[in-house]
C-alpha positions in Angstrom: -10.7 -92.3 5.5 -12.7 -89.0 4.4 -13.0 -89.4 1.0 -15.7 -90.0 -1.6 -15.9 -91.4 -4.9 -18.5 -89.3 -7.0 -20.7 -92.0 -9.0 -19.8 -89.9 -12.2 -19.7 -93.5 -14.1 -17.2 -94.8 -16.6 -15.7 -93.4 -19.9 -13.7 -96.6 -21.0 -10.4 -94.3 -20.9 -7.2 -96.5 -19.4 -7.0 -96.3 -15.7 -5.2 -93.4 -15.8 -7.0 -91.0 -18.0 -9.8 -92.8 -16.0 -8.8 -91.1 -12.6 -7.2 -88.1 -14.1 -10.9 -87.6 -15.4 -12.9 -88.3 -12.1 -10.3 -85.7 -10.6 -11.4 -83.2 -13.1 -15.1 -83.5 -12.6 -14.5 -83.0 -8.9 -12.8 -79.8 -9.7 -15.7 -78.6 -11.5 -18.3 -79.0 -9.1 -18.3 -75.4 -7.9 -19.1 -72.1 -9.3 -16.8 -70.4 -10.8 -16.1 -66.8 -11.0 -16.0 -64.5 -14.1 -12.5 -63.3 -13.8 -10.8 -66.7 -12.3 -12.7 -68.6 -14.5 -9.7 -71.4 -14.7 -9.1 -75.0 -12.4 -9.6 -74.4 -9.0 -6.7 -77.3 -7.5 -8.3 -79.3 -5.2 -6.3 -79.7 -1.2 -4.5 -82.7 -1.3 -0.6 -83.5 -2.4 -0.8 -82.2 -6.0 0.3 -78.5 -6.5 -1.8 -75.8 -8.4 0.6 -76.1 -11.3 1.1 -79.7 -11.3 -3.1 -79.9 -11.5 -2.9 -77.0 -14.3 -0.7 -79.0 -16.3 -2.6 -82.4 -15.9 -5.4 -80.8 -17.0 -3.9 -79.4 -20.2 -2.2 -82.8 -21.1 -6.0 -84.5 -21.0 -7.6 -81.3 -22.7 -5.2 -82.1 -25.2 -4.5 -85.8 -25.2 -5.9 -87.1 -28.8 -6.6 -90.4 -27.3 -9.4 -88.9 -25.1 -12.2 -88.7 -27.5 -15.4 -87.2 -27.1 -17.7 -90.1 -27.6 -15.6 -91.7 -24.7 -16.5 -88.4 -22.8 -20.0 -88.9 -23.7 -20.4 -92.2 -22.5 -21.0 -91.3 -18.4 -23.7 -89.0 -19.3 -25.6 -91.2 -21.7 -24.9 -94.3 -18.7 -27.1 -91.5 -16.6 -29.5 -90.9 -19.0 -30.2 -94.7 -19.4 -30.3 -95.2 -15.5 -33.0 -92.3 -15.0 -34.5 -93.1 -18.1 -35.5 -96.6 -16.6 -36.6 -95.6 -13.4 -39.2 -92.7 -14.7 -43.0 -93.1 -14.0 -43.7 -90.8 -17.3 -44.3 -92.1 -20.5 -42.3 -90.3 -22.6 -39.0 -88.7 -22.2 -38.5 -84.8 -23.1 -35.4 -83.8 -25.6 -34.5 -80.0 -25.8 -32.6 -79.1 -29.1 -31.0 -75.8 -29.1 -28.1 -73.8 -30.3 -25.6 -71.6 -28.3 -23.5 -69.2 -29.8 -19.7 -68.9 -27.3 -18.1 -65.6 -27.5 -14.6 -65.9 -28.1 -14.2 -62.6 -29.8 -11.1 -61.1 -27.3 -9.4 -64.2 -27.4 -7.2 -64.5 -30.3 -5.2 -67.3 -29.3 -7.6 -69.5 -30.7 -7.0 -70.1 -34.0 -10.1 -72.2 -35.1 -12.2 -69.6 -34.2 -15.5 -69.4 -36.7 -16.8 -66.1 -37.3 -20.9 -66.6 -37.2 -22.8 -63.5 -38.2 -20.7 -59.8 -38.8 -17.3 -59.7 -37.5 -17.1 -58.9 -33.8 -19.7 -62.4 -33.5 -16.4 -64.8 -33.6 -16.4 -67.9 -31.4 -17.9 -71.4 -31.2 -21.4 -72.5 -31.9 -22.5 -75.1 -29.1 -25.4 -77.2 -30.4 -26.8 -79.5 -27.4 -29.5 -82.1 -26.8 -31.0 -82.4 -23.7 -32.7 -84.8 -21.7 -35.3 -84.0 -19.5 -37.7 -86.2 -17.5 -41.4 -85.6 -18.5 -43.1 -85.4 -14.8 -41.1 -82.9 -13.2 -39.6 -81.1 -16.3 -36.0 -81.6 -14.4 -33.2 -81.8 -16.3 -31.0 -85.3 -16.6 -28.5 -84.9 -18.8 -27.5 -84.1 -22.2 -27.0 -86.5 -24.9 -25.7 -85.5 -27.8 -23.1 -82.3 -27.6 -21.1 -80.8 -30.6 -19.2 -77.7 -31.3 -18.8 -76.0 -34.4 -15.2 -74.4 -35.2 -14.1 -72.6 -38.2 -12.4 -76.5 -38.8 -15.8 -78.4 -38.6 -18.0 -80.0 -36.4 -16.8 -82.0 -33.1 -19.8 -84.4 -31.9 -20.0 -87.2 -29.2 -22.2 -89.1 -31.4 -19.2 -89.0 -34.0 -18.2 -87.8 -37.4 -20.4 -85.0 -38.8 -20.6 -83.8 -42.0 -19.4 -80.1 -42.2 -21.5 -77.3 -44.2 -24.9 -78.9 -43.0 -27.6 -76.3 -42.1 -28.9 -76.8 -38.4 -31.9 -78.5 -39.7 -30.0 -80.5 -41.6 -27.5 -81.8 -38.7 -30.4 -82.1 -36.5 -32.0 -84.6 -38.9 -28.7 -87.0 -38.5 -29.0 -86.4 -34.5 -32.8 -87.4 -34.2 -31.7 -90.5 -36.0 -29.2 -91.2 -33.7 -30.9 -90.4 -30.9 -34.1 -92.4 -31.8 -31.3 -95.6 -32.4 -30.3 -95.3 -28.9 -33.4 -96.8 -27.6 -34.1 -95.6 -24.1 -37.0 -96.8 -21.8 -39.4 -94.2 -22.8 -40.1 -93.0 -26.5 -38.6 -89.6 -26.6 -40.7 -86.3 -27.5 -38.4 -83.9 -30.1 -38.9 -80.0 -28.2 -37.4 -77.4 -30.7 -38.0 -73.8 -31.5 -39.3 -71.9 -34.1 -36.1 -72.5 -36.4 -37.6 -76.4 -36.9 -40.8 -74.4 -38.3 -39.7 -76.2 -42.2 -42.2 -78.2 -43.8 -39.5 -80.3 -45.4 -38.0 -81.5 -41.8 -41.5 -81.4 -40.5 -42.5 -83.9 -43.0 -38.9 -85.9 -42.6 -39.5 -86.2 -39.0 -42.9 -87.8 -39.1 -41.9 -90.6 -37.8 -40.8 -89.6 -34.8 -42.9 -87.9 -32.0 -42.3 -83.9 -32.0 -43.6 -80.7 -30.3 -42.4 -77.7 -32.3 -43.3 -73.7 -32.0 -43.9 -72.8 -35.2 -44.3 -68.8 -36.6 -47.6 -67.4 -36.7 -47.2 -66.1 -40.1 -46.9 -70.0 -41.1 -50.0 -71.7 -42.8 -51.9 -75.2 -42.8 -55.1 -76.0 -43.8 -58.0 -75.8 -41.4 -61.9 -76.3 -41.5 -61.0 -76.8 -45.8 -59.0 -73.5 -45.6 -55.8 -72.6 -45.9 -55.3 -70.5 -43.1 -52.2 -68.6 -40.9 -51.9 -70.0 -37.7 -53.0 -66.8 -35.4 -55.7 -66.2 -37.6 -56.8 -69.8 -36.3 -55.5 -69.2 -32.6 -57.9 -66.1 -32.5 -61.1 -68.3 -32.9 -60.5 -71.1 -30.6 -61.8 -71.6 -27.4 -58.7 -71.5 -24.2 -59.4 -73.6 -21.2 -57.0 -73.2 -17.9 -54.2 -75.6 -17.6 -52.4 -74.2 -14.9 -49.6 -71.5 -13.1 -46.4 -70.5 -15.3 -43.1 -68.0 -14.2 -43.3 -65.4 -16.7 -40.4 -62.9 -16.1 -40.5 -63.3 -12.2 -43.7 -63.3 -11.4 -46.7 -65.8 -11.4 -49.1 -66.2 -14.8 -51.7 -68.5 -15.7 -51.9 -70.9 -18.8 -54.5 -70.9 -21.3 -54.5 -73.7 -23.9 -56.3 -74.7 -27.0 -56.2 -77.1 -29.8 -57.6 -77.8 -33.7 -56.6 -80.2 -35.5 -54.9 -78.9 -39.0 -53.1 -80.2 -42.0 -49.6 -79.3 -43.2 -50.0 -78.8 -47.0 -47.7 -76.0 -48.0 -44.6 -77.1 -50.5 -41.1 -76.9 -48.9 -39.0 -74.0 -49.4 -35.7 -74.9 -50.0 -33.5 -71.5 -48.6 -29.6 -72.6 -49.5 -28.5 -72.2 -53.4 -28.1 -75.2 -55.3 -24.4 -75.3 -56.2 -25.3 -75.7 -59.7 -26.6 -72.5 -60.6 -26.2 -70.6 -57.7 -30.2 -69.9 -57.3 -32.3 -71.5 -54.7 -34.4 -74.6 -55.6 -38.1 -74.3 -56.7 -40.2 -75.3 -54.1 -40.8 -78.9 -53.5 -44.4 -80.5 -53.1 -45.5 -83.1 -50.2 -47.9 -84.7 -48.7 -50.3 -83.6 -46.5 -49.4 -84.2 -43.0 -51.7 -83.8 -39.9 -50.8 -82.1 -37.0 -52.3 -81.0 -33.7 -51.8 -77.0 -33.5 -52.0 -76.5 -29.7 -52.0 -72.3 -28.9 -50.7 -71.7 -25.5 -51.6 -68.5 -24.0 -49.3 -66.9 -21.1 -51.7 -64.1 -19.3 -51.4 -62.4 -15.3 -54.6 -62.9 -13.1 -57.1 -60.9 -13.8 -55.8 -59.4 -17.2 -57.8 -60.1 -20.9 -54.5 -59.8 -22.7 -52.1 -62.4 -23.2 -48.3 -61.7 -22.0 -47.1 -64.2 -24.6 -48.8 -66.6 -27.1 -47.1 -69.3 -28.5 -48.5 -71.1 -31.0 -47.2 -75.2 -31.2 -47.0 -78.0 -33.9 -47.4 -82.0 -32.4 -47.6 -84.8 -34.1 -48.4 -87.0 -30.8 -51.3 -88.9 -30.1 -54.5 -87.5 -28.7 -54.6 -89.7 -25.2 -51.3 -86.8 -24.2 -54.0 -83.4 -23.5 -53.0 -80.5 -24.4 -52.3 -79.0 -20.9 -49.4 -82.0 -21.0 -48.3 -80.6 -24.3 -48.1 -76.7 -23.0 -46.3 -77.6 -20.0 -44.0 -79.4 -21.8 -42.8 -76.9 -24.1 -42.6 -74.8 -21.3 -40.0 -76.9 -19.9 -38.1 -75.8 -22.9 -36.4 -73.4 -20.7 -34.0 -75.8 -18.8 -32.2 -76.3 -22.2 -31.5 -72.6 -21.6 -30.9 -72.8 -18.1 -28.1 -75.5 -18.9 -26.3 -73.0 -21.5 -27.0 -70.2 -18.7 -25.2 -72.6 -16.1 -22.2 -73.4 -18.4 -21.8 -69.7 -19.6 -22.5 -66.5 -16.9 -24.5 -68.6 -13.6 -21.4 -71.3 -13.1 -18.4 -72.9 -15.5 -18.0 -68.9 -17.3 -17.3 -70.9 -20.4 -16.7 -67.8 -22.4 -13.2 -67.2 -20.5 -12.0 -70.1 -20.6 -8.4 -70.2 -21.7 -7.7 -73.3 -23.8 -6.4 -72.7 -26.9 -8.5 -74.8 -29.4 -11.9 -76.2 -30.2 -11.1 -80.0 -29.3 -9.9 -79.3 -25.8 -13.1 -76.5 -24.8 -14.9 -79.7 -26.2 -13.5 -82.2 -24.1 -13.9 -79.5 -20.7 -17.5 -79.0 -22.0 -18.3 -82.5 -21.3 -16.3 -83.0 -18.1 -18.6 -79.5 -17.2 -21.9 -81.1 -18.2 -20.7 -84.1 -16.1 -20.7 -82.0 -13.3 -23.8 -80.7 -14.3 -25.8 -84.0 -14.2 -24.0 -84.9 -10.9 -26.7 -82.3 -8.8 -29.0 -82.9 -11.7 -29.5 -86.4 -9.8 -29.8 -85.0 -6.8 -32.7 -82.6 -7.9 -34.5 -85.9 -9.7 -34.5 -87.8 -6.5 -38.2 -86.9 -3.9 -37.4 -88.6 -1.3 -36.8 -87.1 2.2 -32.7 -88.1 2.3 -32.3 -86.4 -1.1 -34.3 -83.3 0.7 -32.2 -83.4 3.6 -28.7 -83.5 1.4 -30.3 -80.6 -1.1 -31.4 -78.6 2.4 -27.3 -79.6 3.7 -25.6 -78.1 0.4 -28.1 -75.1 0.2 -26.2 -74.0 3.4 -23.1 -74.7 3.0 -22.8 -72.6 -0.6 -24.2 -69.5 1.8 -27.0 -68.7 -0.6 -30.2 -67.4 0.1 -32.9 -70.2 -1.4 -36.7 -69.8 -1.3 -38.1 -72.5 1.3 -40.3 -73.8 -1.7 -38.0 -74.1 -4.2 -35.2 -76.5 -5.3 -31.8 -75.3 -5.1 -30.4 -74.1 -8.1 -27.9 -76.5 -9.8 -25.2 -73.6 -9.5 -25.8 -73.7 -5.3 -25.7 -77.3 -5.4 -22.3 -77.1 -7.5 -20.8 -74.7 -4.5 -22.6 -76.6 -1.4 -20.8 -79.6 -2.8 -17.6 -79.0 -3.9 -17.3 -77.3 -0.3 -18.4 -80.6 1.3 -15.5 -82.6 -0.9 -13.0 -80.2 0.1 -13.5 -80.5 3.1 -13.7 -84.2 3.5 -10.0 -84.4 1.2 -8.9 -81.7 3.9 -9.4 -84.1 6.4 -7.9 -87.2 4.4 -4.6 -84.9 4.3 -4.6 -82.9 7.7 -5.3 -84.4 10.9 -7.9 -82.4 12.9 -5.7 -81.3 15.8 -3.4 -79.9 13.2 -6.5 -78.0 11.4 -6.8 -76.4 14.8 -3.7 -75.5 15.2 -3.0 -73.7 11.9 -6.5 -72.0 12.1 -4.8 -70.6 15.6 -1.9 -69.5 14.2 -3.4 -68.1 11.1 -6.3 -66.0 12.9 -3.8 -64.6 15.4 -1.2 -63.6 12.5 -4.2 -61.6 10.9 -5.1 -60.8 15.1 -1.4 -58.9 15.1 1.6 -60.3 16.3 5.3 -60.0 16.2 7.3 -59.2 12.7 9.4 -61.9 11.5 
């Protein structure tokens, strides 16, 4: 009479790779610890080992695929995506190298850089709404083995270049069609004036290097040397290592006119490609300055490519990118602040995969909870703050990892009192505290 049913939505799995996955997501919604980074059984009739074991047949069952796994989040993304006041939708693109150097059972290991840098590659998309620059979920997810590339938006081509992958994604992403048109937010590795020029059909907001160079005022100029003559104008507060900073934005309008530089070899002749003309392409080059009260030098400059209209202002545009940080909160929250996916114990690519996305599933599960303003959301954040016993700043949201801990203790509890009557709760708390109180040996 206790118990809950998470609204985690449906993967289209038979009935009972349906509830074995609900289960699953359940038993992620807590934070794990470093050194017992594995299941955590849930109280009801199943053992530890018979929970262990179901979740190793569905980690490895071939039948549970990942676009199936995929299909709840993108269900949430649609549902938030619809009820957003914002006009556009924020995507975060980023890459995430997983340490599995120690663990040598995995045979599909890729090694990525020198030889102690062996793991998987996690390469995520994620969505997040454009008016509090909260995170909603993520909608594309793949992971790169030494054996290829395993995608919930299906079969990838292996050998790609990052670039080259995220091309296919965009495309993918942009055929979803969601509520909002979707804004592209990517780091300096998108800085390529081939892609640049691919992508123009699609809205983007890109940090690119400062060494880079367009044309401005009939020059051809590098972009710092422009950022250094514009005028900055406030455009609000920023968290810059801890402590409070204040933006500074400016824009020019500049034209991309440099010839693509191919970098990988053709397989021909083994040499890289001569460089390949295009056409101009106008950009906005917005310059966002990070600087502490009072000071005359900037902490941080970052220095942005959009191709968006000019009815979004630049102060929208800086705080966007700014957001760009929950894409690394997410990886943060999956790796060393919650899931400690880097000891995780499954023995291939496929099945860290599949528990990636029953993770991220938990994930988007406080997510909504964090989306929602009004004062019964506020009340349930304030009720799951307590109950994970950590300390949270009265002006701040909880952090997802709290959320994760407040609520699996409130599920536990609730499927403690599905299985135990309360009189008998009492009476085994009494007998437990007075063991530990002293008593007679057995």
């Amino acid at each position: 009479m206790y118990a809950l049913e998470l609204p985690i939505g449906s993967t289209g799995l038979e009935p009972r790779l349906e509830r074995r996955y609900g289960k699953l997501v359940m038993a992620h919604l807590h934070a794990m610890e470093h050194l017992a980074a594995g299941l955590k059984a849930l109280p009801g009739v199943e053992s530890s080992f018979a929970t262990t074991q179901a979740m190793w047949r569905f980690l490895n069952n071939e039948d549970v695929t990942l676009t199936a796994l995929a299909e709840p989040l993108l269900a949430a993304a649609q549902a938030q995506a619809a009820r957003t006041r914002a006009d556009y939708l924020l995507v975060m693109h980023d890459w995430s190298r997983l340490d599995f150097a120690a663990h040598t059972a995995k045979a599909d290991r890729l090694q990525m850089t020198h030889a102690h840098d062996v793991g998987y590659e996690l390469q995520s998309s994620l969505l997040v709404d454009a008016v509090a620059g909260l995170p909603i979920a993520p909608l594309v997810q793949n992971l790169v083995s030494a054996e290829g590339v395993l995608s919930t938006r299906g079969a990838v081509a292996p050998g790609q270049t990052h670039l080259d992958e995220l091309s296919e994604r965009l495309a993918w992403l942009e055929a979803q069609e969601l509520a909002r048109p979707l804004v592209h937010i990517i780091d300096r590795e998108a800085d390529s004036a081939a892609h640049l020029r691919q992508w123009h059909e699609w809205h983007w907001l890109i940090r690119a290097r400062e060494s880079s160079t367009v044309q401005h005022d009939g020059t051809t100029q590098k972009l710092a040397a422009i950022a250094d003559t514009l005028t900055y104008s406030p455009a609000g507060d920023a968290q810059y290592k801890g402590r409070t900073a204040a933006l500074y934005v400016a824009e020019a309008a500049v034209t991309l006119v440099r010839p693509a530089r191919p970098k990988r070899a053709a397989a021909a002749t083994g040499r890289r490609p001569a460089p390949v003309k295009g056409e101009p392409l106008a950009m906005r080059l917005i310059v966002v300055r990070v600087q502490a009260r009072g000071a005359t030098r900037p902490l941080a400059q970052w220095t942005l490519l959009a191709n968006l209209p000019a009815t979004v202002a630049p102060a929208t545009l800086a705080c966007w990118y700014y957001w760009r940080w929950r894409i690394e909160s997410y990886f943060k929250l999956l790796k060393s602040a919650g899931h400690h996916v880097e000891q995780w114990q499954q023995h291939s690519a496929p099945a860290i995969a599949r528990r990636l996305l029953i993770a991220a599933q938990a994930c988007v599960t406080v997510w909504r909870l964090n989306l929602r303003q009004d004062a019964q959301a506020a009340e349930a954040r304030a009720f799951l703050a307590r109950l994970s016993g950590r300390q949270i700043k009265p002006d701040r949201l909880p952090a997802p990892s709290a959320l994760l801990a407040g609520l699996y203790r409130l599920l536990t509890t609730l499927m403690l009192l599905e299985h135990y009557p309360p009189e008998q709760l009492l009476r085994l708390a009494r007998d437990a505290l007075g063991l530990l109180q002293g008593g007679e040996d057995v």
